[in-house]
Every structure is written in C-alpha cells, then in structure tokens.
C-alpha positions in Angstrom: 0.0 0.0 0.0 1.3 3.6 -1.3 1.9 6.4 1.1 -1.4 8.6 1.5 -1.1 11.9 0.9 -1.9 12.7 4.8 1.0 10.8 5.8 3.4 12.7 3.5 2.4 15.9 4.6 2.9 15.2 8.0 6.3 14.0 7.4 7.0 17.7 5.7 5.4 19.3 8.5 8.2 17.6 10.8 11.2 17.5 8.4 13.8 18.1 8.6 13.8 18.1 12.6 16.8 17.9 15.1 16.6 15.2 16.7 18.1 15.5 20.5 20.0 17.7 21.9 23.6 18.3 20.7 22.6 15.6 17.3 22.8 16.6 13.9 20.0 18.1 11.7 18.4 15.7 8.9 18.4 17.9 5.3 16.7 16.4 2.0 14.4 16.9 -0.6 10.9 16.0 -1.9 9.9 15.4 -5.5 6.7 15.7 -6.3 4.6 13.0 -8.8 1.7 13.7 -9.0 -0.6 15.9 -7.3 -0.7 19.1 -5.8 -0.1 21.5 -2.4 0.7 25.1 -1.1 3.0 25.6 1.2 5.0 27.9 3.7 8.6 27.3 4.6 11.2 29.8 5.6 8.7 32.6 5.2 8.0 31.5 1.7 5.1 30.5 -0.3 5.6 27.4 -2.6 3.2 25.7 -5.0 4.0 22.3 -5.4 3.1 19.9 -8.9 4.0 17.1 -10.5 7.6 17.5 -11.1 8.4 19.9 -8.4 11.7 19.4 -6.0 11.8 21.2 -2.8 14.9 20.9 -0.8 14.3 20.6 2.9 16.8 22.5 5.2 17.3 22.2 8.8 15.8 24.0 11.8 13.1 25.8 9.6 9.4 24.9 9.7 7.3 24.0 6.9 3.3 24.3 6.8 1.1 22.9 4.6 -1.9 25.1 3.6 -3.8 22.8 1.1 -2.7 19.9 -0.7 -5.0 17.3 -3.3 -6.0 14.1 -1.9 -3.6 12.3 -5.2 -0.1 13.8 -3.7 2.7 11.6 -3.6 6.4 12.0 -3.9 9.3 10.4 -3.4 11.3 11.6 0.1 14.7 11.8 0.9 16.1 12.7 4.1 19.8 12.2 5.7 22.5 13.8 8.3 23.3 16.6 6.9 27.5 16.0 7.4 26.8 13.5 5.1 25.9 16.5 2.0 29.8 18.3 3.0 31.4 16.3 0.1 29.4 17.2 -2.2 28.9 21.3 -0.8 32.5 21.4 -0.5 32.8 20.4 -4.7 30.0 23.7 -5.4 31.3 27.2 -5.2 29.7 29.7 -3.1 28.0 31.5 -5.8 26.2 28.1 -7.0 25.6 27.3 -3.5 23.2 31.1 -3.3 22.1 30.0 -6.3 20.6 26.7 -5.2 19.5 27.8 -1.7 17.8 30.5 -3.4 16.3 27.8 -5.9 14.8 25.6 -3.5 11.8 24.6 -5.1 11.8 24.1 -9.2 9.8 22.2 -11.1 11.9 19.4 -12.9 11.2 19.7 -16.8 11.3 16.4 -18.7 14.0 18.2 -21.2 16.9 15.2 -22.0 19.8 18.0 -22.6 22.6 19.1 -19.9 22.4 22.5 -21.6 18.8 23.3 -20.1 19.2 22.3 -16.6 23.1 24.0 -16.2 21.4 27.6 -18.0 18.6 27.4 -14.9 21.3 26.6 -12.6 23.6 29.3 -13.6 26.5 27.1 -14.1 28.0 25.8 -17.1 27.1 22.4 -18.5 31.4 21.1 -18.3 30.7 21.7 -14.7 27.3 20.4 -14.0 28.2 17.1 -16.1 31.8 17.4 -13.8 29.9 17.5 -10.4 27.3 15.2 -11.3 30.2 12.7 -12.9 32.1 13.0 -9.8 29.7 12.3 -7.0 27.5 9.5 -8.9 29.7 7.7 -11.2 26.7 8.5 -14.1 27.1 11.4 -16.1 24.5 13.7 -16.2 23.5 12.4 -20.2 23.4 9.2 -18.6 20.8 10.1 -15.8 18.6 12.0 -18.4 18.6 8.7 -20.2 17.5 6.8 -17.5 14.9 9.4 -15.8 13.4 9.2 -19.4 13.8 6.0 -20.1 11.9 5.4 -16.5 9.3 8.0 -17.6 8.8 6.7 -20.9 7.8 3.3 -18.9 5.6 5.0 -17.1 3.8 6.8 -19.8 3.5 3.6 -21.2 2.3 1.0 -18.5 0.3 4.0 -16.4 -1.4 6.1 -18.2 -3.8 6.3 -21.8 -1.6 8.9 -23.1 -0.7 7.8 -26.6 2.9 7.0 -28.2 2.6 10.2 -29.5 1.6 12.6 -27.2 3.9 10.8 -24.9 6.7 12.0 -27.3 5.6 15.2 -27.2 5.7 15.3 -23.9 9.6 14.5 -23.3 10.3 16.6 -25.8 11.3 14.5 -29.0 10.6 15.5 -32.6 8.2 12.9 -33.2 7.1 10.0 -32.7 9.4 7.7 -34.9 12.8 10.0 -33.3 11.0 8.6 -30.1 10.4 5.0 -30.8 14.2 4.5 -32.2 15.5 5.6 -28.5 13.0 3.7 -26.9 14.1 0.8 -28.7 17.7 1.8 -28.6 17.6 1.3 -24.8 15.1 -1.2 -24.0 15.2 -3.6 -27.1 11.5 -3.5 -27.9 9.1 -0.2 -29.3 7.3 1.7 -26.9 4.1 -0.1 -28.3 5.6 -3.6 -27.7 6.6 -2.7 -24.2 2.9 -1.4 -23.4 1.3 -5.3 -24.7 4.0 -6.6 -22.7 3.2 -4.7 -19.6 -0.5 -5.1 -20.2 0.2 -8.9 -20.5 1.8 -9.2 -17.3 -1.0 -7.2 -15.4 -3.6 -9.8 -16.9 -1.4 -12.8 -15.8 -0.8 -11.1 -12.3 -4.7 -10.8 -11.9 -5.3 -14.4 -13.1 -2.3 -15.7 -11.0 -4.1 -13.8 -7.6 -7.8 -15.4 -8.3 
C-alpha cells in the first residue's frame, strides 16, 4: 500500500527536525509526482506539482496550507554532514544559487544544456559535479529518468505513443520510438502489450 497523501504531509510538516540535543540536523528533498499543495517554509510560499523538487533544510518549519487528496512523492532525508562532500565540490556563488532555488519544477528536457542555464553554471561543470559524486554522467541520468518515464507513460497512463513523445520533448514520434528501442530492445508499443500482458497474468495468478 502507497503512502497517503496525509501521511506525507505530515512527514514535511516535521522535516527536517533535530533530533536530541547536541545531534545533527536531517536535510533532504521532496519530489513531487503527482498531485498538488501550497505551502510555507522559511517565510515563503511554494506551489508544489508534479515535477516539483523542494529541498528541505534544517531548523526551519514547513506548513502545509492545502494539498489534493492524489499527492505523492518520493522523500529523501539524511545527516546533513553526510551532504559536506558534495557542498564542499560547489562554489559559493552556486551554492546562493541553489538555496535560493529551492523549489523548481523538474522539466522532462533530455539535454545538460537546459538544466546548467537554470542553474547558472556551465554544462562542463554540472556534467563534472554530477560525474564526480555519482559515477553517471548527467546524459546518462537524463537517459535513465526518461527511459523510467517513458515506462511510465506507457504501463500508467492512456496517453498515446505520440503525445507521450511530445511530452519528453522528442521530434516525433518515430525519433521517439528508435531511443526507446535503442535502450530497452523493444518499441514503446511492444513494451505497453508486454506490460498489459503481465498485469492480466498477475490478476489471473491472484484469483
């Protein structure tokens, strides 16, 4: 059973917290998937969608005004010593930058150029940083995030192969299908049978 959308925004109403006395403070962020909320952290009001990442910071409070019963998002939360590598590899001006950025809405662009112009850093060093703390360069995360949304599209949702393509961005449908294919070894129709398949035998194999 998924997370309801009460239970996550009580977890942002109490992250990040400090646990005891004299512990560290918990940092993360949470991405949105679907759904929606309005919110007020550090003084600020933020509207949260699908695609939105807000970056929680310690020993500030968040409140949620309003939020749709269909939010969900994916949460991550850790000590926040355990962030100094990668702080330490960002300059100070990036740093303002992203503290002053700490909600954005995640397009489903596939290029390094796009995300390093809204970051205000240049794509050598955004594809550097990223390389450096992940192993994947950042081409290679595009690819999988929409590769994984792609899938998504596809086993989730009604959307057609071509509005789907649309919506990431390629120049049609066939440019689509080929890096679909590329990547997965079947075509994005295929891969919808497939998972439609696999649903029917899961619902045969449970009655």
């Amino acid at each position: 059973m998924g997370v309801s959308a009460k239970d996550i925004v009580a977890k942002l109403e109490t992250l990040p917290v400090k646990l005891e006395e004299g512990a560290s403070f918990k940092v993360g962020f949470f991405l949105c998937r679907t759904g929606t909320a309005s919110l007020i952290a550090d003084g600020t009001l933020y509207h949260l969608q699908r695609g939105s990442l807000l970056m929680l910071y310690p020993n500030e409070q968040i409140h949620v005004l309003h939020y749709s019963d269909d939010l969900e998002g994916r949460m991550e939360v850790d000590y926040i010593e355990n962030y100094y590598p990668t702080l330490e590899s960002i300059d100070v001006r990036s740093r303002i930058v992203i503290r002053k950025l700490r909600c954005i809405v995640i397009s489903e662009e596939r290029t390094v150029v796009y995300y390093a112009q809204h970051l205000h850093i240049s794509p050598y060093y955004l594809s550097g940083i990223i390389k450096k703390e992940t192993g994947k360069t950042a081409l290679e995360w595009l690819t999988l995030f929409t590769i994984n949304l792609s899938k998504h599209y596809l086993a989730d949702t009604e959307m057609s192969i071509k509005e789907i393509a649309d919506t990431l961005h390629f120049p049609d449908q066939s440019t689509f299908g080929r890096y679909f294919k590329h990547h997965m070894g079947c075509s994005p129709g295929e891969y919808r049978q497939s998972t439609k398949l696999q649903a029917k035998h899961d619902v045969e194999k449970a009655t």
